[in-house]
C-alpha positions, 0 to 999 in steps of 0.5 A: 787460116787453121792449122790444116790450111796452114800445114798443107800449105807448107808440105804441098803448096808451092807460092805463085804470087800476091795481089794488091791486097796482100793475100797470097796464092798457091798451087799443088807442088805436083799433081796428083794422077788424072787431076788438076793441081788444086789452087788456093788464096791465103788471106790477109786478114779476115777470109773475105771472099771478095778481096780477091780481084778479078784476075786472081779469081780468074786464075783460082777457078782455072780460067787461067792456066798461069798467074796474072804476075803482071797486072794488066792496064785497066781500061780507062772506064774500069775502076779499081777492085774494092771488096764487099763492105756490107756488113761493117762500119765502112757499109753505105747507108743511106740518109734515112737507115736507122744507123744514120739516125733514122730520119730522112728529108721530106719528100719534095713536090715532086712526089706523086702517091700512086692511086688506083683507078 
């Protein structure tokens, strides 16, 4: 966070709750005349947009007019909220990227090279 994130946070933001990832969100104390009270999320860590979950990014772009304070029992297909790993060392590679060591396995019989006619 930078100073004036920081600084309008103290003077103007009123804290409305946390997520599972330790970032935490605030709201304008008052609204200013004929405009909604602006939102915002302080991160925990890096600003990686993609730590924020479903429901707090619901709530952040006024999808919904209060915090999800209790969080709501996932359906049994849903799984848990995970953020964008691309770009750091915890990113999927495949067996044949080059970070990977670069050499894949042959292709098997299965394999048929697509031909003109």
């Amino acid at each position: 966070m930078n100073i004036g994130t920081w600084l309008f946070t103290l003077m103007r933001g009123e804290a409305v709750g946390t997520d599972s990832y330790g970032n935490r969100y605030y709201r304008e104390r008052k609204p200013r005349a004929g405009m909604r009270r602006r939102r915002w999320v302080v991160y925990k860590g890096a600003a990686e947009a993609s730590s924020v979950p479903p429901e707090w990014h619901a709530w952040l772009h006024y999808n919904m007019a209060e915090p999800p304070l209790q969080p709501k029992r996932p359906w049994p297909w849903q799984k848990p909220h995970q953020p964008n790993l691309t770009g750091t060392a915890q990113a999927y590679r495949p067996p044949g990227h080059d970070y990977q060591g670069g050499h894949r396995a042959k292709a098997t019989g299965d394999y048929e090279p697509w031909q003109p006619s």
